[in-house]
C-alpha positions as CSV (number, residue, x, y, z in Angstrom):
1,X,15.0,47.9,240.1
2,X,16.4,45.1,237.9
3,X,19.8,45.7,235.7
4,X,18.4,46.8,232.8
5,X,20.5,43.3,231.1
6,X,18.4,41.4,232.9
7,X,15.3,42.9,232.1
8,X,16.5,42.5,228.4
9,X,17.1,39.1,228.2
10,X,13.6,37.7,230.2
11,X,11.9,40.3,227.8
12,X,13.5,38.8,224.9
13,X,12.4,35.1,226.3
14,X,9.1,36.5,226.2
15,X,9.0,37.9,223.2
16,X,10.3,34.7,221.3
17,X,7.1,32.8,223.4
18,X,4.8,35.5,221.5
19,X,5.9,34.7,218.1
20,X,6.3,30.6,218.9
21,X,10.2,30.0,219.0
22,X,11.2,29.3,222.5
23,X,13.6,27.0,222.8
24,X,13.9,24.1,226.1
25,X,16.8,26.2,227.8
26,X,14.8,29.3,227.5
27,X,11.4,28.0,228.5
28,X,13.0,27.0,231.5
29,X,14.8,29.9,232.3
30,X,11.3,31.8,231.7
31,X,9.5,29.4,234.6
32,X,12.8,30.0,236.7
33,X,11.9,34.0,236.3
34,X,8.2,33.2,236.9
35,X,8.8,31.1,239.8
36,X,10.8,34.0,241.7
37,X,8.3,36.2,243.1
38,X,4.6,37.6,242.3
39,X,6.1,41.0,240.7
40,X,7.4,38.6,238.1
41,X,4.4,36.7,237.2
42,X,2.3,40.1,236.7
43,X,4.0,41.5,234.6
44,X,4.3,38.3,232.3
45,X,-0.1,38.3,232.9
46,X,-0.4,42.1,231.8
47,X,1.6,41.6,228.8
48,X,-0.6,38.7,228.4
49,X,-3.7,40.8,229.3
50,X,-2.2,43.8,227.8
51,X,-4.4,46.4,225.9
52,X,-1.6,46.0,222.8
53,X,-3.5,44.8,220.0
54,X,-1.9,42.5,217.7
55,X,-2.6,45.4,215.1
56,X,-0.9,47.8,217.8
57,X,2.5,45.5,217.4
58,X,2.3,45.4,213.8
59,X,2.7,48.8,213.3
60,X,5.5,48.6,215.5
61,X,7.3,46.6,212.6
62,X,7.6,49.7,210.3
63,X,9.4,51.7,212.5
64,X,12.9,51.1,214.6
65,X,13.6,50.1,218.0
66,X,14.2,53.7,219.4
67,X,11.0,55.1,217.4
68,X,9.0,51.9,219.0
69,X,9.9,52.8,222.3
70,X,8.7,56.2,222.2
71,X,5.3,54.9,220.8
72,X,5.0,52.6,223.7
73,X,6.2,55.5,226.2
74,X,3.6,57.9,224.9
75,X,0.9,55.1,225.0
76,X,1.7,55.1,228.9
77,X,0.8,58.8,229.0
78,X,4.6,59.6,231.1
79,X,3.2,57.8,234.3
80,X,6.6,56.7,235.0
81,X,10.2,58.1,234.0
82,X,11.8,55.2,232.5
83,X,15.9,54.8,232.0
84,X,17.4,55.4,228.6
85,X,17.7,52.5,227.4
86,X,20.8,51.6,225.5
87,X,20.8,48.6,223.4
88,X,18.7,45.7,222.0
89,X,19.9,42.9,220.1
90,X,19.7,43.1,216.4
91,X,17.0,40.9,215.8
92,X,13.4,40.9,213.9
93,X,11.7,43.5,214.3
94,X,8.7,41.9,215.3
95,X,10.0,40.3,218.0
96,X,12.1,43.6,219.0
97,X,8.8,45.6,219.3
98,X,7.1,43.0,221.6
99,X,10.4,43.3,223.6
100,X,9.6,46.9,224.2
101,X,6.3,46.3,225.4
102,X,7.8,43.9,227.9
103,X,10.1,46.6,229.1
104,X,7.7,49.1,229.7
105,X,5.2,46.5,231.2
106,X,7.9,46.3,234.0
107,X,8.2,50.0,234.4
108,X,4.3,50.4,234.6
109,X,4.1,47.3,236.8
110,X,6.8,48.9,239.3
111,X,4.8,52.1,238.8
112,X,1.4,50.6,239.9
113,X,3.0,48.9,242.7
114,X,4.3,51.6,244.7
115,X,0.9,53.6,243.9
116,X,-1.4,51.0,245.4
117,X,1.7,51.1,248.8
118,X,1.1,54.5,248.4
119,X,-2.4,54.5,249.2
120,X,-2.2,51.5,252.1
121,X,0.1,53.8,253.7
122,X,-1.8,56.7,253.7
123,X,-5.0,55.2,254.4
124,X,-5.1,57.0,257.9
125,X,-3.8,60.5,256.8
126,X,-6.5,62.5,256.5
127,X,-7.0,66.6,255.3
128,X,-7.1,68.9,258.0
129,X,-10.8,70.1,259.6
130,X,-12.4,73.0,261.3
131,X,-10.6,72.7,265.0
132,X,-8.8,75.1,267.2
133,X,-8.4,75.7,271.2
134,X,-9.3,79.1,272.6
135,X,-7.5,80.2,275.6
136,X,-9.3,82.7,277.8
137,X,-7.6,85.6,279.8
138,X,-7.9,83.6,282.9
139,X,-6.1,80.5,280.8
140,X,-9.3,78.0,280.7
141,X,-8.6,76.7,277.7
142,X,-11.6,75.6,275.4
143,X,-11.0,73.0,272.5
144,X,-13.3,74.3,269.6
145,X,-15.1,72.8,266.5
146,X,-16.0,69.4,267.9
147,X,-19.6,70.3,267.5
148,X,-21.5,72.4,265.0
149,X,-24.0,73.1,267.7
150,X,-24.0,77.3,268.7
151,X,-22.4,77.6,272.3
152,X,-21.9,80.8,273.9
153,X,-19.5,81.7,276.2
154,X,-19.8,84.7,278.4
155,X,-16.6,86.6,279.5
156,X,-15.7,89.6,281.2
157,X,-16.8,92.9,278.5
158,X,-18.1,90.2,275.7
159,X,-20.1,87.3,274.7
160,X,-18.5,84.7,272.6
161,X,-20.5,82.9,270.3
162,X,-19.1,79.8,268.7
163,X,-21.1,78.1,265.9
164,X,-20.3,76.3,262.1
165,X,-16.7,77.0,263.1
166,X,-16.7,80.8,263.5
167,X,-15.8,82.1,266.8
168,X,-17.5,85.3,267.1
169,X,-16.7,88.8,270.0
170,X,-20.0,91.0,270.5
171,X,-18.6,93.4,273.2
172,X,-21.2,94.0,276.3
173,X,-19.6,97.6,276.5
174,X,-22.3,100.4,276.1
175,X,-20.9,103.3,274.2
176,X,-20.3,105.2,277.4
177,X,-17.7,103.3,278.4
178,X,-13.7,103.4,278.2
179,X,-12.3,100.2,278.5
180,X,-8.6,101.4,280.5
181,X,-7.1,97.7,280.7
182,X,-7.8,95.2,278.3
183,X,-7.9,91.4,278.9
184,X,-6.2,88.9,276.1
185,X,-7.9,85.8,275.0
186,X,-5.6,83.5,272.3
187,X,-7.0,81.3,269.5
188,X,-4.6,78.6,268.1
189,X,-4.7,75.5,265.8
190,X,-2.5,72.7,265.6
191,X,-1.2,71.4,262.3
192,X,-4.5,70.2,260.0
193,X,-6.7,72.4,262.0
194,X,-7.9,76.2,260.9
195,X,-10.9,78.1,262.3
196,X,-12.3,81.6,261.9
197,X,-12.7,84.8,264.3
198,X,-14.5,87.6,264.3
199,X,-13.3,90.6,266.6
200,X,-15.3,92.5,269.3
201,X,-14.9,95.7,266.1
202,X,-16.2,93.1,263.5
203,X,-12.7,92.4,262.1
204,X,-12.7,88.7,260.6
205,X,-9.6,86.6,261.0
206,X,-9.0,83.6,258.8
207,X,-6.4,82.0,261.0
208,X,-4.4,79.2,258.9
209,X,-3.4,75.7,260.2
210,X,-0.2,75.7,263.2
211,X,-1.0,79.3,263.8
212,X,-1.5,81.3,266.6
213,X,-3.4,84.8,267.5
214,X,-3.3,86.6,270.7
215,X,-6.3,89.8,270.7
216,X,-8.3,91.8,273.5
217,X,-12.0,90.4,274.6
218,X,-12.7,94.1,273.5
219,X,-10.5,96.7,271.9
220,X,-10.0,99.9,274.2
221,X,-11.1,102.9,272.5
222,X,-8.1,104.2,271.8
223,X,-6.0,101.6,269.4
224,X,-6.6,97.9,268.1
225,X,-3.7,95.9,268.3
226,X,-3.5,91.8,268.0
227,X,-0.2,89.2,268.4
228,X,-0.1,86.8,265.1
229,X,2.1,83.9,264.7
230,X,1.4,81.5,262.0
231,X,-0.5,82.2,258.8
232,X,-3.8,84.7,258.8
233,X,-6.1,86.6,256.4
234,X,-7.6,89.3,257.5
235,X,-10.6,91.5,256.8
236,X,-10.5,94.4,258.9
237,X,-13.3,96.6,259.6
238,X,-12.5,100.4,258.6
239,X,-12.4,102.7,262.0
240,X,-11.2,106.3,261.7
241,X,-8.4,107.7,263.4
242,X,-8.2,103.7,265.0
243,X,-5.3,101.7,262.3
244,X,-5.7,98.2,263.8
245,X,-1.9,97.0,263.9
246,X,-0.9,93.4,263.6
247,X,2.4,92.1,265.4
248,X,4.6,89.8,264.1
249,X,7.9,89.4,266.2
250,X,9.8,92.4,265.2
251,X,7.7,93.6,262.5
252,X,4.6,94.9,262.3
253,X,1.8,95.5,259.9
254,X,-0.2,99.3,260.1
255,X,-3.7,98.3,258.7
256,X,-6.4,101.3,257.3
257,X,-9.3,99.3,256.6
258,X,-8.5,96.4,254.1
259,X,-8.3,92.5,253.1
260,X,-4.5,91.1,253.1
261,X,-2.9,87.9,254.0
262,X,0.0,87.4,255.9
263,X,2.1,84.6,256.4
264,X,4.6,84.6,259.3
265,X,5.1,81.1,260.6
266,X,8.5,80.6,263.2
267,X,10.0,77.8,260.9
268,X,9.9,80.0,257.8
269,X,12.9,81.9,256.7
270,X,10.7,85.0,255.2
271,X,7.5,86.7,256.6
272,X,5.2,88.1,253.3
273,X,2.4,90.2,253.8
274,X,0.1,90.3,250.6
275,X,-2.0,92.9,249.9
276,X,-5.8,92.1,248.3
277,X,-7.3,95.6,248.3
278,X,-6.9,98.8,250.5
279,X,-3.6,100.2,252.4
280,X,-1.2,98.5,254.9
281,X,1.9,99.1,255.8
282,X,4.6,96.4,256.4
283,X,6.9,98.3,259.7
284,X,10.2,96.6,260.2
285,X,12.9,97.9,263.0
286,X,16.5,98.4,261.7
287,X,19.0,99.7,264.1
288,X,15.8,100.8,266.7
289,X,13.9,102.1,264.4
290,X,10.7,101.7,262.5
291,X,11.0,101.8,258.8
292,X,7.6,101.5,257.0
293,X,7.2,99.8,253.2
294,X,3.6,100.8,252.0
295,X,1.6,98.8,249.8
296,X,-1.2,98.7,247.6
297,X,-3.5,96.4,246.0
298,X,-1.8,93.5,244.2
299,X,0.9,93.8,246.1
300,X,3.7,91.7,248.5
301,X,6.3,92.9,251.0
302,X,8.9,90.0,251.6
303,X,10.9,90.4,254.3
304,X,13.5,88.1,255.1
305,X,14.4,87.5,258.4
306,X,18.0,86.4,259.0
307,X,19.0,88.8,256.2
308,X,16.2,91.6,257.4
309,X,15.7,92.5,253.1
310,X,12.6,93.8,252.5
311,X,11.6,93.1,248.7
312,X,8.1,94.9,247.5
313,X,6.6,93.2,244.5
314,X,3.8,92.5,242.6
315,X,2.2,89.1,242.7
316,X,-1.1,86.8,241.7
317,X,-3.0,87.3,244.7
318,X,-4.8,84.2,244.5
319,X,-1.6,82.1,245.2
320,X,-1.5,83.3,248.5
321,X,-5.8,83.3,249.2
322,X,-6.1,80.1,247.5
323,X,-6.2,78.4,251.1
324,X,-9.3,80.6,252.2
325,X,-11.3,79.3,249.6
326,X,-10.5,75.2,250.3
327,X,-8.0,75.3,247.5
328,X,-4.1,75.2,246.9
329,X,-2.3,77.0,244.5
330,X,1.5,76.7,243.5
331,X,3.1,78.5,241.0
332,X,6.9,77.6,240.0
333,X,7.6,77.1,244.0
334,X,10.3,74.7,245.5
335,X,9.1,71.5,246.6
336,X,10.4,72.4,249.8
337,X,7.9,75.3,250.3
338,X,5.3,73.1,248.7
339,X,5.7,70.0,251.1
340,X,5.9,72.8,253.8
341,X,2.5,74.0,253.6
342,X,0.8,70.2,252.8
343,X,2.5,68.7,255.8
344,X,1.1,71.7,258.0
345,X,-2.8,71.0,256.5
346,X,-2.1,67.2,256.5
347,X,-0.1,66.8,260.2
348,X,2.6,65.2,258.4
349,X,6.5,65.8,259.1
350,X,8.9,65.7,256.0
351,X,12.1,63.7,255.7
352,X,14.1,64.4,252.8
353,X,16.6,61.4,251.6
354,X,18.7,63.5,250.0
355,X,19.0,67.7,251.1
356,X,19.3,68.9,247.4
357,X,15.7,67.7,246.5
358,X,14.4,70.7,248.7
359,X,15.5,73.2,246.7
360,X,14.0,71.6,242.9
361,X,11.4,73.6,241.7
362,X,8.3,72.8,240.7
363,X,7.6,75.0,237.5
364,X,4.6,75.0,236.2
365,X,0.9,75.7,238.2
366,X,-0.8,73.4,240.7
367,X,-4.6,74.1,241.4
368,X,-5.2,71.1,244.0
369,X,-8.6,71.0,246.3
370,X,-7.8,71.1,249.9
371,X,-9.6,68.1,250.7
372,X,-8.5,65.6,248.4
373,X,-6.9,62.8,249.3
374,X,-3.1,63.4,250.0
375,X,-2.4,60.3,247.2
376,X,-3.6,61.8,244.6
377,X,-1.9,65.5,245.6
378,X,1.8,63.3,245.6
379,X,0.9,61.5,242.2
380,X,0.4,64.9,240.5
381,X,3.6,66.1,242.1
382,X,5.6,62.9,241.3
383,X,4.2,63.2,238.0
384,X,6.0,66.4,237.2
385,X,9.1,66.0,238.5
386,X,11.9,62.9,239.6
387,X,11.0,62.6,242.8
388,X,8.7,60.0,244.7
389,X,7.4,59.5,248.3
390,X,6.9,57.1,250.6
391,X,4.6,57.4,253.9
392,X,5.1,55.9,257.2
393,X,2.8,56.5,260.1
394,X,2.9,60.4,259.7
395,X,6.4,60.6,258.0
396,X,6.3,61.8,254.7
397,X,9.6,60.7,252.8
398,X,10.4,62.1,249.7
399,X,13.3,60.6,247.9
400,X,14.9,60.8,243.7
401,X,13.0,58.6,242.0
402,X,15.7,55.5,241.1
């Protein structure tokens, strides 16, 4: 951005053009300005064009320089966070408040400019969709949700139905029989993907974007166990004297017939498992053995993994369901975490231009539609804080605003 001297002194050019005293030397050095590049010459037209009323700068006159400026800020509804600024030259005040406008015509300008880059930049990055690849016991792999037409699939002890994005398990077992060894299909989706599953017991999976679950064709009838990596939320069907048990790495989660979320992705630092209604039980080992933390409804278990804490607590269970329902909801979260889960729905990666920014927090709450454009998401985050971003390709790079 321009010294703010500079600024100053072509604003005060301007200013002295409004009110009919510009002088040879400064008319010149006003087409000079002009003349330099396109920037220049719009934000002499929007003051021209500019929705100040001659009326608006009057009242401007009754008030001084630092009061004007705020006026003219507020008018601007905080699109932009502008630099202090420090000193104007003691002239009328009529003049001085038109010199304001000019200042702040420059800031909006710059603001609007990297808006509409924004947008070309992102004009191919687009929300995630309904896509996943199945991989069968026998490792055909199968990439799903390219059609809303219903395809079955038979396999060994089940037919698999896929239709509207659901990938349903009715087992082909009669009651009679005891499944002895059971055969392991795996659903996954890439970043910007997600897709649902039913089990062969009726068990619906929610299975989040980059995420990964490994489960029998059909459960055996003496346990029900499945492999998650990634983010999932679950609604498991109540069986007695069956807990269905979800693995995750070294922990493991002891379900009794419930609806929970659980996010457990490789790259994160802690696995949390958030508890909507019913009983689960979060199992960690320490030193070989299993130590349970039970929770109940309206609860989180937070276990961090290089550390191996386990922090129960209770939380707004809608922060962490918000994805199931096409939405996303922060709540005083780091930018890092928030980035985080945008560039997994998105399929963007994150470069930070400076380390610190990860760790500012965003404080406030964020209800954003899953499917909006990712523009408008980074306005509303830009908005609130001092950072702003820049896209390129599928690099997302976020950097202190200057």
């Amino acid at each position: 951005m321009e010294k703010l001297d500079t600024l100053f002194k072509i604003s005060w050019i301007i200013a002295r053009e409004k009110i009919g005293e510009l002088t040879d030397e400064e008319k010149s050095l006003l087409q000079k300005w002009l003349s330099e590049n396109e920037k220049n010459k719009g934000i002499y037209n929007s003051l021209k064009e500019s929705a100040f009323s001659n009326q608006e700068i009057s009242e401007f006159e009754l008030y001084n320089t630092k009061q004007a400026f705020k006026k003219v800020r507020k008018t601007l509804k905080g699109q932009f966070a502008a630099k202090r600024i420090l000193f104007i030259p003691k002239i009328y005040k009529y003049a001085a408040a038109i010199a304001v406008i000019c200042i702040c015509s420059y800031l909006l300008y710059n603001h609007q400019t990297k808006q509409t880059s924004l947008q070309y930049s992102a004009r191919f990055i687009k929300s995630g969709t309904r896509k996943a690849t199945l991989t069968t016991s026998n490792n055909q792999k199968i990439e799903l949700g390219n059609s809303k037409q219903k395809t079955v699939y038979i396999q060994e002890d089940a037919k698999i139905v896929d239709t509207n994005a659901v990938l349903t398990y009715n087992s082909t077992q009669t009651s009679k029989q005891e499944l002895i060894t059971e055969k392991f299909n795996q659903l996954e989706t890439p970043k910007g993907g997600e897709y649902t599953l039913i089990l062969s017991d009726g068990t619906k999976v929610m299975l989040n974007s980059a995420s990964r679950i490994k489960y029998p064709i059909a459960f055996n009838n003496n346990k029900r166990e499945v492999e998650l990596t990634g983010e999932a939320y679950f609604e498991v069907e109540k069986m007695k004297n069956k807990p269905f048990i979800i693995h995750i790495g070294n922990a493991s989660v002891m379900v009794y017939g419930t609806s929970f979320n659980i996010s457990a992705y490789d790259d994160d630092e802690v696995l949390q498992a958030t508890l909507v209604e019913g009983n689960i039980g979060l199992s960690i080992l320490k030193e070989n053995k299993p130590v349970e933390y039970k929770l109940t409804p309206g609860k989180q278990a937070e276990y961090n993994k290089v550390t191996s804490h386990v922090e129960t607590k209770e939380v707004n269970t809608d922060l962490y369901t918000a994805w199931t329902k096409d939405r996303f909801m922060f709540e005083n979260e780091s930018i890092e975490k928030i980035l985080k889960r945008l560039a997994r729905w998105y399929d963007l990666d994150v470069q930070y231009a400076d380390e610190r920014i990860k760790n500012q927090f965003f404080t406030g709450e964020l209800n954003l539609k899953k499917y909006d454009n990712i523009v408008k998401i980074l306005e509303m985050l830009a908005a609130a804080s001092d950072i702003e971003f820049k896209i390129e390709q599928r690099k997302l790079i976020v950097e202190v605003r200057k």
